[in-house]
N, C-alpha and C positions, 0 to 999 in steps of 0.2 A: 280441506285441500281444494286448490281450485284446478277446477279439470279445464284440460286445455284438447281441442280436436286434432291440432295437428302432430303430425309422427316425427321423430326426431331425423332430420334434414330437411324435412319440409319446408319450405318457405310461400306464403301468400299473401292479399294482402285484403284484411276484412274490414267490409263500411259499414256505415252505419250513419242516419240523421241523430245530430243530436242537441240541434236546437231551430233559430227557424233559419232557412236559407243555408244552413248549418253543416256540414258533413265531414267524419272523420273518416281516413284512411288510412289503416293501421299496417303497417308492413309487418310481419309479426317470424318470427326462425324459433326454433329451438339452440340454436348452432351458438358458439359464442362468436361474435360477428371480431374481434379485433381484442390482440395481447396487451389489455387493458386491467388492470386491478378491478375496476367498477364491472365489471364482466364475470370475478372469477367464480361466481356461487353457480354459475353454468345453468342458471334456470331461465335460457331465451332472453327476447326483447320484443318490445314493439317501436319500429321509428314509427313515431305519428305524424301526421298532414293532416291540415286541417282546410277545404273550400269552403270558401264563403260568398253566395251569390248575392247580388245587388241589381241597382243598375251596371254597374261594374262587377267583374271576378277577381275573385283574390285566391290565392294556392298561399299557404302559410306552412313553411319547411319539407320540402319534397326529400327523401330520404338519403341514405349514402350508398355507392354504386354497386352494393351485391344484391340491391332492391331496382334498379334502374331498368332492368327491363318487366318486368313484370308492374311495377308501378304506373311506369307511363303507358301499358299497354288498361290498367284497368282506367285512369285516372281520363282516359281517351271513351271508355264506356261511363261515361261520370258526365263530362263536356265535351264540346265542340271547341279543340285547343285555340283554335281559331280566333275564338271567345275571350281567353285567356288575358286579364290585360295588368293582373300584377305577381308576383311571388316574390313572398314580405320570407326575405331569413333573420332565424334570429340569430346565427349567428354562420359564421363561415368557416370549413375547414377543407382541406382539399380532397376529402372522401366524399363531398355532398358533389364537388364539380362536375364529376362525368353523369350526375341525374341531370343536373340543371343546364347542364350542355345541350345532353339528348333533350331536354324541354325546349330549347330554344329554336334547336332546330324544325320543330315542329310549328313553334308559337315564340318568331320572330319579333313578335310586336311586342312580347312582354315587356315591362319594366320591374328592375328586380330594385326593391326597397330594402333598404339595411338603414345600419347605424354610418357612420364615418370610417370608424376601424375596419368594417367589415368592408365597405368599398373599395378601403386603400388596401387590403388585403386580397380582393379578387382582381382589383386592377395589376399586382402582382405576379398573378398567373395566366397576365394577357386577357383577360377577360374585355369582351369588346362590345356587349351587351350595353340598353341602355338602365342608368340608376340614379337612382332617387337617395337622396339622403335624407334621415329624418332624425330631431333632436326629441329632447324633453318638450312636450306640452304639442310636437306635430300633430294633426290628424289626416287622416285620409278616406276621403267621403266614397262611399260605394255604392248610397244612393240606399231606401228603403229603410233608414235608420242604421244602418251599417255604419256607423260613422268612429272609424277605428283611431285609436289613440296608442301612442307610442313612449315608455318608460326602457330611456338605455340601463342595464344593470351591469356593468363593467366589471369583470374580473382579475384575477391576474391570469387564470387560464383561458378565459371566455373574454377578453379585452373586449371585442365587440357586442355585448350580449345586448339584448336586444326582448322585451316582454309588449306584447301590441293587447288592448283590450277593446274591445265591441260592446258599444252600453247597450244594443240592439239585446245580445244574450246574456249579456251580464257576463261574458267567459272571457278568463284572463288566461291568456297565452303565454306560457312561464317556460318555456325551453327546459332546459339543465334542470329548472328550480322545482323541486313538487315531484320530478321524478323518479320512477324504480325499474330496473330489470328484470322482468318477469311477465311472459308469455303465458296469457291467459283468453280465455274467452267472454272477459266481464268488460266489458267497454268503460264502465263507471264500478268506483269504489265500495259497489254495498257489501263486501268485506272485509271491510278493512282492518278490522282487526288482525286477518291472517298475513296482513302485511307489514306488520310491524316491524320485525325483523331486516326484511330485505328492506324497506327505506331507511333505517337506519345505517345498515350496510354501505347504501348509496349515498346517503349523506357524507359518511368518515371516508370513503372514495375521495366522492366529487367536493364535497367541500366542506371538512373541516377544519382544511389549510388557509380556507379562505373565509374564515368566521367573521371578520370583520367588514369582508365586503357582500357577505350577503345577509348581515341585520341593516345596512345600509341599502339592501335591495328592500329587503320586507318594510325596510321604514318607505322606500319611493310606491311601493304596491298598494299601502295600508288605507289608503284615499278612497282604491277606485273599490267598488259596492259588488264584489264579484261573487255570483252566486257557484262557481265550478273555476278551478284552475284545469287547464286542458294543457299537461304538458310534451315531451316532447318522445318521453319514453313510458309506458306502462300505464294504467288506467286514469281516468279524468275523475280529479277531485271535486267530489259534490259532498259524500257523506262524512266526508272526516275534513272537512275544508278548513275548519275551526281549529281541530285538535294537530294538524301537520303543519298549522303557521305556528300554532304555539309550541310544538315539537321542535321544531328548526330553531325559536330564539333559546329553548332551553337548549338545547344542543353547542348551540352555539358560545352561551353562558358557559357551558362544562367545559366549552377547549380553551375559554377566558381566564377561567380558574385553576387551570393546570397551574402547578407547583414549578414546574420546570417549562423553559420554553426555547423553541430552536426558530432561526431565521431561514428559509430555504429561499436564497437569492437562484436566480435562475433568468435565461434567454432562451427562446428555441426556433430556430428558423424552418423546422419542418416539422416541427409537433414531437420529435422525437424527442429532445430532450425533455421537454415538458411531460410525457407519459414517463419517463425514469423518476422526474423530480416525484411524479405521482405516487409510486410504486413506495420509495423511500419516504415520504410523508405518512403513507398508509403504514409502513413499517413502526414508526414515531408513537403515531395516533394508539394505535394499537396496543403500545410499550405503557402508556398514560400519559404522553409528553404534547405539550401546546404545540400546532405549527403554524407560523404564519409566512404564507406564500408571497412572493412578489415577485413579479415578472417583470423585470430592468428594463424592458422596454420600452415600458408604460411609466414605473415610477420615477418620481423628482429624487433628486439625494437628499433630499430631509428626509423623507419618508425612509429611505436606506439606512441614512444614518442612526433615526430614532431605532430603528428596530434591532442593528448591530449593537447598538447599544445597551438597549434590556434585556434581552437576551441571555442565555446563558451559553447557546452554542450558536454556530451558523454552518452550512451546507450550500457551498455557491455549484450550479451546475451551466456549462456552456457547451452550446455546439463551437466546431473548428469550422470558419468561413477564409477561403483562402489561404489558411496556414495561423491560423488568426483567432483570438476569442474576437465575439461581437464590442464595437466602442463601447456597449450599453455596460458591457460585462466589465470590461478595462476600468471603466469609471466606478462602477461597484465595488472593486477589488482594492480600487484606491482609498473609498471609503473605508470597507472593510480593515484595512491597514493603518489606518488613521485612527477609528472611532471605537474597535471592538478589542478590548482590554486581553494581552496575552495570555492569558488564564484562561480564554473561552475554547470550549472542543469545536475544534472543526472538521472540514471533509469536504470532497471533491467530486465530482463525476461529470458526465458528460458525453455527447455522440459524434460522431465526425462520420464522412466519406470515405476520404484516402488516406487519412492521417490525423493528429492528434494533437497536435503542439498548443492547442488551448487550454485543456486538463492538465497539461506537463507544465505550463507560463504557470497555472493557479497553485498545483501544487507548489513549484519551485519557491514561486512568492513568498506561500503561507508558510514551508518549511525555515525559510532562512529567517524566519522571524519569531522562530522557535512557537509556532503553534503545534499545540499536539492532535494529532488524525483520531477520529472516533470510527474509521475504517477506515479499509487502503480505498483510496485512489478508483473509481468505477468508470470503465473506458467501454467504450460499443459500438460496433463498427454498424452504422445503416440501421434500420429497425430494430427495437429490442421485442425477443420472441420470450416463449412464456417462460422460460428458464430462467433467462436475464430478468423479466421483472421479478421474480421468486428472489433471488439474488439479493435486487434491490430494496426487496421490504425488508429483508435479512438484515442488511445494512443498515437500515433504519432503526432496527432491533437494536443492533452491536451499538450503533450510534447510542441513543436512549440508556442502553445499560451501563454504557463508559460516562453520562452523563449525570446518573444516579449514583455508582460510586465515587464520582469526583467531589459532589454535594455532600454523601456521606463523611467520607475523610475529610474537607472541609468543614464540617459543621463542628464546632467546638461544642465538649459535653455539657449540658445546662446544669449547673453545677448551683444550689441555692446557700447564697454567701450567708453566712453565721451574721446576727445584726450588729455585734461590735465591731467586725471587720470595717478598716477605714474605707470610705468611697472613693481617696482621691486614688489611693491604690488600686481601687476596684478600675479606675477611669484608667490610670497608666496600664494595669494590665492589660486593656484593649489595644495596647501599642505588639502590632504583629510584626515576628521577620521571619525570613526564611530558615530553616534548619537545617546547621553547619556539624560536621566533626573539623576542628581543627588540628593536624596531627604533626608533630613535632618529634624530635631526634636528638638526643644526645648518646654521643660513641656508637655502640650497638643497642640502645636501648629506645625503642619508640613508645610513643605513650599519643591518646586521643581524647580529646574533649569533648561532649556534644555544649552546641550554643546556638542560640540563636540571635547573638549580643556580634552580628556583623553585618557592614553594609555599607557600599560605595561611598569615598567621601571625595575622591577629586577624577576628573578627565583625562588631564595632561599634567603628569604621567597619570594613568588608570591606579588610582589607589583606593586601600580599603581599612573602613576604621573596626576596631574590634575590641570589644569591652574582657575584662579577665581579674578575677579573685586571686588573690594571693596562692589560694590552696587547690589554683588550679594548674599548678607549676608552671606560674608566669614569669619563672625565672629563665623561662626556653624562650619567653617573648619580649622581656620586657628592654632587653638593649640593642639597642643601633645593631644592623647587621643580622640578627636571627633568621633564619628561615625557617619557613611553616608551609602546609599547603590546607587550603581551604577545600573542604570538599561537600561540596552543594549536595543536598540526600533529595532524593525523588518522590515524589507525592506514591503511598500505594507498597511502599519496598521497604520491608521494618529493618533498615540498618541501627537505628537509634537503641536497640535494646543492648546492641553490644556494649556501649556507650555512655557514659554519665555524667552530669557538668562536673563531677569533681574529679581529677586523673590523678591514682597516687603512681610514685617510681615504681617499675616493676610490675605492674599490670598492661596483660597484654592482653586484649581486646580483640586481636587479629590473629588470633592462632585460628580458626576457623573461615575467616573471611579471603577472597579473594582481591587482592592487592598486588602492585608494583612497585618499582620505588619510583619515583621525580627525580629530577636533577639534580634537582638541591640536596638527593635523600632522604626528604619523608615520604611518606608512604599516600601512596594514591589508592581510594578505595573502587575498586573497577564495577562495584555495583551502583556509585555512586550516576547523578545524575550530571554534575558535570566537575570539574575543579580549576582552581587556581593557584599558583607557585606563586610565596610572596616572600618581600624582605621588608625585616621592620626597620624605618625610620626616625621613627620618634614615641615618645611616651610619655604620658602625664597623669599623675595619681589626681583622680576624682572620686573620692569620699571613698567606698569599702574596695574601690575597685581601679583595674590599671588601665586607661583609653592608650590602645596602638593605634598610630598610623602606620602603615605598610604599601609598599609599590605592588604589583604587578609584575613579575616576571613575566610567567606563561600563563598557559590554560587549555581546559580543549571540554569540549559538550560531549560527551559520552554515550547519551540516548537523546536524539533530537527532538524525538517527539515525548518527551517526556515532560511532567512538568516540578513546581519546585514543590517542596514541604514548606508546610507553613508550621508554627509552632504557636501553640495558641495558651494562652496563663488565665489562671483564677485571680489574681492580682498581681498589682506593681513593684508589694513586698518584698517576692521569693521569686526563685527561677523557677 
């Protein structure tokens, strides 16, 4: 167990040299600093800051403002701000502003270095400081072999992320990356075993929604010769340097291999919605389900599209800007509409101010297009406190488990066909349709078919074509004028056992079921998922069996978020 000196509220902030010209500044709480999932094991943190003296100074990530006075009051027994002449962020949020304000005001002359993202992001909150921008392959000479080098690692949540390394130390300044939560008194890793756990923790937090963009970091890092990653929370890796890059690609591997995977599309204009998407990703992850994150801000719509596309579910989350989802989200949604096959589970959420009509636009969307919800709808007024995120991983749970039994009930039983059975059979029986009761009326007597021998054959007018056996009393269908009601069964609801493709006279199927009658007078099954009133118009004997064409009368969707049955055969032979 690693002992820690300070008492639970305490906050201070411990240095230490620890290389040459070298010095960390560990801001260290027991407290959990912010209603953050990657916080919730309530074991402290440390924001680290890193100086680096040269002929020049450099301050590398000053902390977020429940450290701000206390930081700049020891960071002032450290140097002469005066002195002061860079602070390199790796990345920007609006909890670091009010430290780096009060630095400025002291050490005006600073120049604060960032990535791109991260500038156009402070210049967004009037930031009036002067800045530097730095790409792939920049350095920035400090003089004394300080000669820092700059690798952006962009995420969808860390858009500006930002990794700088010193050949001087050999120490690679990795933010986010390498990171853990846990208040300690070891400045460096020579325990690392007992950390196993919590980096893990922090990983499936902070990034196993983003698996893909951070082996795309470890592939940008793998170059430079770094003897210690110094990150951004919790001790500096020296003795398990090895063992936590190869931790991350396996890690990483494991959310690749998931069986099932969810797209979480997402914007956040003030971080808020991004910590919900968090919360419901950690829910996912948790569940065994793959996630991959995209922040619509930053991505192209390929990149959107491909992913709506493999997928098995998607999760769009948006703030409300002016009564408004963000453009980025709008365009997302259009994809989403276009690319992601009706069948996939979805789900909604999102933050707002004063109002909400951009989680209301998305649902509206995705209902009227008959997607079905893997939870309700998640609305949040201003910051979400620890309850709401509790909630949200809940969500992410409910999500994941609606998406495992949709795979199960999809999945047709593997069934190993006898070797005489014919192939061409075996290949027709992978001809799938939805699963129908078709139910019919003569006098007082009703009678129900199951089938899965129907399927739209014309526009204008809405018709529908439907196969029928002799002995399946196709004498109710097979002339001009008939009426029938088709009634679509819902993936999940076993209406089919009342049911059988063959209906004799006199069996009644619905003495137990809930039902009304149609217009027409058959009978509508109200457990059903949706139906249609039809009249037949035509008929043609096709070898054992009768082809109806049939119009359209009515219809109506029953359960919107429901989705269809499919019917699945061992061969082409038999029904």
């Amino acid at each position: 167990m690693l002992h820690n000196t300070l008492a639970q509220g305490q906050r201070d902030v411990q240095v230490a040299e620890i290389g040459l010209h070298t010095t960390i500044l560990r801001s260290r709480t027991w407290d959990r600093l912010k209603f953050e999932v990657e916080y919730a094991r309530q074991r402290g943190t440390t924001a680290n800051s890193y100086l680096i003296w040269g002929d020049r100074t450099a301050l590398i990530d000053p902390p977020g403002e429940s450290f701000t006075q206390i930081f700049v009051q020891e960071l002032e027994h450290q140097i002469d701000l005066a002195k002061l002449d860079y602070i390199i962020l790796s990345h920007v949020n609006p909890n670091r502003i009010a430290t780096l304000t009060a630095l400025l005001e002291k050490a005006p002359q600073v120049t604060i270095v960032c990535s791109k993202p991260a500038a156009i992001a402070l210049k967004a909150t009037h930031f009036n400081g002067k800045i530097q921008v730095v790409r792939l392959d920049d350095t920035l000479e400090l003089g004394q072999g300080h000669h820092l080098q700059f690798i952006p690692v962009p995420t969808p949540r860390w858009a500006d992320g930002l990794c700088t390394y010193d050949p001087q130390t050999q120490m690679l300044y990795t933010d986010k990356l390498f990171g853990v939560h846990l208040c300690a008194d070891e400045i460096f890793d020579e325990n690392w075993k007992q950390l196993d756990d919590d980096r893990r923790y922090y990983f499936d937090c902070l990034y196993a929604a983003q698996a893909k963009q951070v082996e795309a970091a470890l592939d940008k890092i793998a170059p430079f010769s770094a003897k210690a990653y110094a990150p951004g929370h919790g001790a500096i890796v020296r003795y398990s340097l090895s063992r936590l890059s190869h931790d991350y690609r396996q890690w990483c591997q494991q959310q690749k291999s998931q069986e099932l995977r969810v797209a979480l599309l997402y914007a956040s204009a003030y971080g808020n919605t991004a910590t919900l998407a968090q919360a419901i990703a950690q829910g996912l992850i948790r569940s065994g389900v793959a996630v991959e994150a995209i922040n619509c801000e930053q991505a192209e719509p390929t990149e959107i599209t491909r992913l709506v596309e493999m997928c098995d579910g998607f999760i769009i989350g948006s703030p409300t800007l002016g009564g408004h989802a963000p453009t980025q989200i709008q365009t997302a949604l259009g994809l989403v509409l276009s690319a992601a096959a009706k069948t996939k589970l979805a789900g909604v959420f999102g933050s707002y101010g004063w109002s909400g009509e951009a989680i209301d636009l998305i649902e509206t969307k995705l209902q009227d297009v008959n997607y079905r919800f893997g939870f309700e709808p998640i609305r949040v007024r201003f910051s979400p406190d620890a309850t709401t995120l509790q909630t949200c991983e809940a969500a992410g749970a409910e999500f994941a488990q609606a998406l495992k039994t949709t795979r199960k009930l999809r999945s047709p039983r593997q069934v190993i066909a006898p070797t005489q059975t014919d192939r061409t059979a075996q290949a027709i029986g992978r001809v799938v349709g939805s699963l129908c009761v078709v139910t019919t009326r003569s006098g007082d007597d009703h009678s129900g078919i199951l089938t899965s021998w129907a399927s739209q054959a014309s526009f204008n007018p809405p018709g529908l074509m439907l196969s029928v056996a002799a002995d399946q009393n196709a004498e109710r269908l097979t002339s001009p004028g008939d009426r029938f009601v088709l009634n679509i069964l819902k993936e999940g609801r076993n209406l089919r056992r009342h049911f059988s493709s063959h209906s004799q006279p006199g069996m009644n199927p619905f003495a137990t079921l809930d039902t009304q009658i149609a217009s027409n007078g058959c009978l509508i099954l109200n457990d059903a998922l949706a139906f249609v009133e039809c009249t037949v118009q035509q008929r043609m004997s096709c070898g054992d069996r009768w082809l109806i064409y049939a119009t359209v009368d009515s219809g109506q969707v029953l359960e919107p978020k429901g989705i269809t049955a499919i019917a699945h055969r061992k061969s082409g032979s038999s029904t």
